[in-house]
C-alpha positions, 0 to 999 in steps of 0.5 A: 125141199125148195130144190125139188119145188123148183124141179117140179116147177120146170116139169110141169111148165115143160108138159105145158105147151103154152102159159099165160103169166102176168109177168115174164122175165127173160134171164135169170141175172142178177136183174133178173132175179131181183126183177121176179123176186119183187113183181111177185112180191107186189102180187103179180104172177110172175115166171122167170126164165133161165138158160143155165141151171143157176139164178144170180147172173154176174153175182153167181154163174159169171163168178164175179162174187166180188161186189164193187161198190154201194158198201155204205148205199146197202137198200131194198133187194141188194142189202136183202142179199148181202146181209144174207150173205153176211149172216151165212159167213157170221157178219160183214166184216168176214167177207173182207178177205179179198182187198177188191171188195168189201163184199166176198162170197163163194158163187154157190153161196150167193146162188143158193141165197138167190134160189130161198128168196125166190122159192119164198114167194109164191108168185114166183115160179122159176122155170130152167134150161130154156133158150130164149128164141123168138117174141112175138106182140100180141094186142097186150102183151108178148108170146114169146118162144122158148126151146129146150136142149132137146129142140121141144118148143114152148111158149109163155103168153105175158102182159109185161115182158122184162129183158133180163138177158146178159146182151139185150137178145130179147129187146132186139128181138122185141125191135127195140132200137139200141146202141153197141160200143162207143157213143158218137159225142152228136148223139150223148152230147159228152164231153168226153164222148169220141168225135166219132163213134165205134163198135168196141166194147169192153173186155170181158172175162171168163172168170174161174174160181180156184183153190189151193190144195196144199204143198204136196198137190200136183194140179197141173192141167194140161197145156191149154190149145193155143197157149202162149206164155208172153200172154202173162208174163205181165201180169204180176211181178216175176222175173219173166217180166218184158217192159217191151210189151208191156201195157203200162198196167201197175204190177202186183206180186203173185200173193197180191194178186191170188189175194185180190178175190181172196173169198171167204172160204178161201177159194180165190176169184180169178178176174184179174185185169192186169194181162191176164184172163181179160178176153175181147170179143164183140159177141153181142150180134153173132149167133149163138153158134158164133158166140160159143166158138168164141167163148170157147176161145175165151175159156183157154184164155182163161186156162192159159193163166191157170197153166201159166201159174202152175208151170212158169211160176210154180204154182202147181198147187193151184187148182180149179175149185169143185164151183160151178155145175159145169163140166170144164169147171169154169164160171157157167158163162163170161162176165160182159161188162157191156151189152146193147143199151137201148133207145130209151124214154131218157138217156143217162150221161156221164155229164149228168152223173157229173152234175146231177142238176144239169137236168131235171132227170134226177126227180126221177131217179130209181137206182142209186151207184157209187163205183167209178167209171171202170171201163176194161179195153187193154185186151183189145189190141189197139187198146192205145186209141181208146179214151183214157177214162181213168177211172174217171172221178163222179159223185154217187148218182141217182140212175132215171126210171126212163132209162128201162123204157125203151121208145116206141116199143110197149109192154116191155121193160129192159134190165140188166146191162142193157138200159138207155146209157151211154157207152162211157157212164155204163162203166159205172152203172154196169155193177152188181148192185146197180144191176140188182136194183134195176132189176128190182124197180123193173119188177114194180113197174111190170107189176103196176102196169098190170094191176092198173091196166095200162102202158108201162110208160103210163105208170106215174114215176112217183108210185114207182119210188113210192113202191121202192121206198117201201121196199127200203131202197135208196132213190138218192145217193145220200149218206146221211141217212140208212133206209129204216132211220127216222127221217129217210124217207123224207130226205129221200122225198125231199131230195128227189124234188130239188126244193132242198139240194145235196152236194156230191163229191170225189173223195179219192177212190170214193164217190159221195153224196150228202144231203147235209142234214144236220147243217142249218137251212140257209134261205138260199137254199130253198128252191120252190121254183116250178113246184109252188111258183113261189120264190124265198129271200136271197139271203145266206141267213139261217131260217128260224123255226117261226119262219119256216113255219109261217113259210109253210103256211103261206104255201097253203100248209095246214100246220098245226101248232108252233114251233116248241122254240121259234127262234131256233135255227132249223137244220135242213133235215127238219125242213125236209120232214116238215115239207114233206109232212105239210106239203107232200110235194111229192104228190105232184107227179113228174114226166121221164124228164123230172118236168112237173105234170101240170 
């Protein structure tokens, strides 16, 4: 039933020329689905339009349903989707079959989760098979222009426009100014920034999804057009092995490869980074006529390893497996791992990532990661004279609500990959549940620009993680507590205010942050500052309970009662709940920069 609701949402929408919506979200992706799942939610009419005949963007139709990172940082829409996931393979632990993720699923799995969620609200309709064209401002809002296969025209009237596209297409359109490539360090002030800047991007990948069909199968296709062995002979341990051309990449055997997106279905994910179908292209300004030529290219990258496989390692079982509704059986589209980053209301670093004190941005923070610093460069040919980033080591981070809001442009916010970051930390911010939970703040903020009236730049940054929290979504990286336990939600509060600090750390392959809950509060850690122009003793002694509490009201705090034991040491937790209850600092409201509002 759901897939004929949404056959005959796209019908009707077809016979009409033009729609006025609230909200309208270009793309599909896995922003953007999040994006319309939660506007709807917030009770905006909300319509999503998508180019390919699935929803899930990276998650589904690019075929990386491998997700990297975030396994103990699980909130709002992203746990949504993976308990789903979850449920549907019988608990977490059974999609541990691939050793890149602790979290597998098939494509069609994913999408068919992402279509319930969205068929589940009825204030969200979701429209496929049209091409973004053209967008047009209106006094409030946007026209925008669509165009079927067929050529027919038809146009969506919103109040807030969301870009949900892989590459940015709609915030260029809209004049939004944006960024390709390597950032000159003059422009993010990063250490480890290039001196001068570049257009190169990352690698992206035609991913393919393939199965074993038993010893006795021949799968074997035919030679791919502009096959070349050497292309693979490093990509897994074989005796065709050439250290002269090699990239210096670790090599894996053949099983470890196969078993590196085993999922849990045992189909395999092929994204494999090691020479094999990393492809690079800077498509993001060429036609679209230019971009299928090249992805064209990109495909027989892909089927080259395929074919590689099946004849010069013997693998002739290996098949493309029956996953995508496409006709060549490849993922619907490549997965971009970099897109255009706009010019936005604040602009996200690796140094601030690095330190999230070094700024006042964390206040506003919206969307939390915790993957390294990934960049993919090996298959562009001078891959040697790009930064070694290494997977540069951060602690988890908070990502700034200014990085959706582009400067200058209104009533639009951008989603997915193309947010106001900078070339070096979208190595990290580019992941799935990033991405999710981008897409799912969008949807808050289009929708209370709307009921409110104004500029989505005018929406106070404390309703928008108000509304988040709500939704059971993280807005600092802490550990220590999960969304729906006692005490999250003001460690969250409390955390985003920086009266109480947490550590982040690098711990191996794991990036972390800690609020230290349990641990006694030291009187030095308390940091009134700008937020009651008050100061506390310099002192690394515990605080007691009848001090806080006497703290408390020398703030102005109507406490009621003492303390059940005054002399007991209070734990940092206790001192986020007590502030959070008596003072309500978060009441105070921020600017883009975390500065307070006076």
């Amino acid at each position: 039933m759901k897939r004929i609701f949404l056959l005959i949402a796209t019908l009707a929408f077809a016979m009409s020329c033009t729609q006025n919506v609230d909200v309208l979200i270009v793309g599909g992706g896995a922003s953007g689905t999040a994006a319309g799942v939660q506007a709807a939610r917030c009770g905006v009419n909300t319509l999503i339009v998508e180019e390919t005949p699935w929803l899930g963007g990276m998650l589904t139709s690019a075929g990386v349903s491998a997700i990297d990172g975030n396994y103990r940082l699980r909130g709002g829409l992203f746990r949504e989707f993976t308990d789903a996931v979850a449920q549907h393979y019988g608990g977490y632990e059974n999609l541990k079959t691939g050793w890149v993720s602790h979290i597998q699923f098939e494509p069609k799995v994913g999408e068919q989760i992402l279509e319930d969620l969205a068929a589940a609200e009825p204030k969200l309709k979701v429209v496929k098979g049209l091409r973004f064209v053209c967008a047009k401002k209106l006094s409030r809002g946007w026209e925008v222009g669509f165009e079927s296969e067929s050529g027919a025209k038809k146009t969506v009237r919103c109040k807030i426009l969301i870009d949900g596209t892989e590459l940015g297409d709609v915030a260029k359109a809209c004049g939004v100014a944006y960024h390709i490539g390597f950032d000159p360090r003059s422009y993010t002030g990063e250490e480890m920034a290039l001196e001068e800047g570049n257009d190169i991007v990352q690698d992206m990948t035609m991913v393919m999804t393939i199965k074993d069909y038993g010893p006795e199968a021949d799968m074997t296709i035919a030679r791919p057009e502009g096959y070349n062995e050497r292309n693979y002979i490093n990509s897994c341990k074989n005796p065709l092995n050439d250290e002269s051309i090699s990239k210096g990449q670790p090599l894996w055997t053949p099983e470890m490869m196969l078993s590196y997106g085993l999922l849990p279905g045992g189909e395999m994910m092929i994204n494999w980074p090691v020479e094999a179908n990393d492809f690079y292209a800077n498509i993001i300004e060429m036609s679209r006529e230019q971009r299928d030529s090249v992805i064209a290219v990109a495909k027989q990258r892909t089927l080259g390893f395929l074919y590689f496989l099946q004849t010069s390692l013997g693998m002739k079982s290996l098949g493309l497996a029956d996953e995508y509704p496409s006709e060549d059986g490849l993922a619907l589209f490549p997965y971009y791992r970099e897109s255009r980053r706009i010019e936005g209301e604040h602009l996200f670093t690796l140094d601030e990532a690095r330190d999230r004190y070094s700024t006042n941005a964390y206040r506003t923070g919206v969307c939390v990661g915790d993957y390294p610093v990934d960049h993919h460069h090996y298959a562009y040919p001078d891959w040697a004279s790009l930064p070694r980033l290494h997977f540069a080591p951060i602690p988890s981070f908070t990502l700034p609500l200014g990085s959706l809001v582009p400067l200058k442009v209104e009533d639009l916010i951008v989603a997915e990959k193309s947010i106001s970051v900078t070339n070096l930390i979208n190595g990290s911010t580019r992941l799935q549940p990033v991405v999710v939970e981008i897409g799912q703040t969008a949807g808050i903020l289009a929708a209370l620009s709307v009921q409110r009236g104004c500029a989505v730049r005018e929406v106070d940054v404390r309703s928008v993680q108000k509304a988040l929290l709500a939704a059971g979504a993280y807005l600092q990286p802490w550990l220590d507590l999960k969304p729906g336990e006692e005490g999250f939600e003001a460690l969250q509060r409390i955390g985003s205010t920086g009266i109480l600090r947490g550590i982040g750390r690098n711990v191996g392959w794991a990036n972390e942050s800690w609020f230290r809950a349990g641990d006694p509060l030291l009187w030095n850690e308390l940091d009134l500052g700008d937020y009651y122009d008050a100061v506390v003793v310099d002192s690394d002694e515990p605080v007691q309970a009848e001090d806080f509490y006497a703290l408390l009201r020398d703030l102005g705090a109507d406490v009621i009662g003492e303390p059940s034991n005054p002399s007991a040491e209070i734990t940092r937790l206790e001192a986020a709940v007590l502030l959070d209850k008596y003072l309500d600092p978060f009441e105070k409201p921020v600017d883009f920069s975390g500065n307070l509002v006076k």
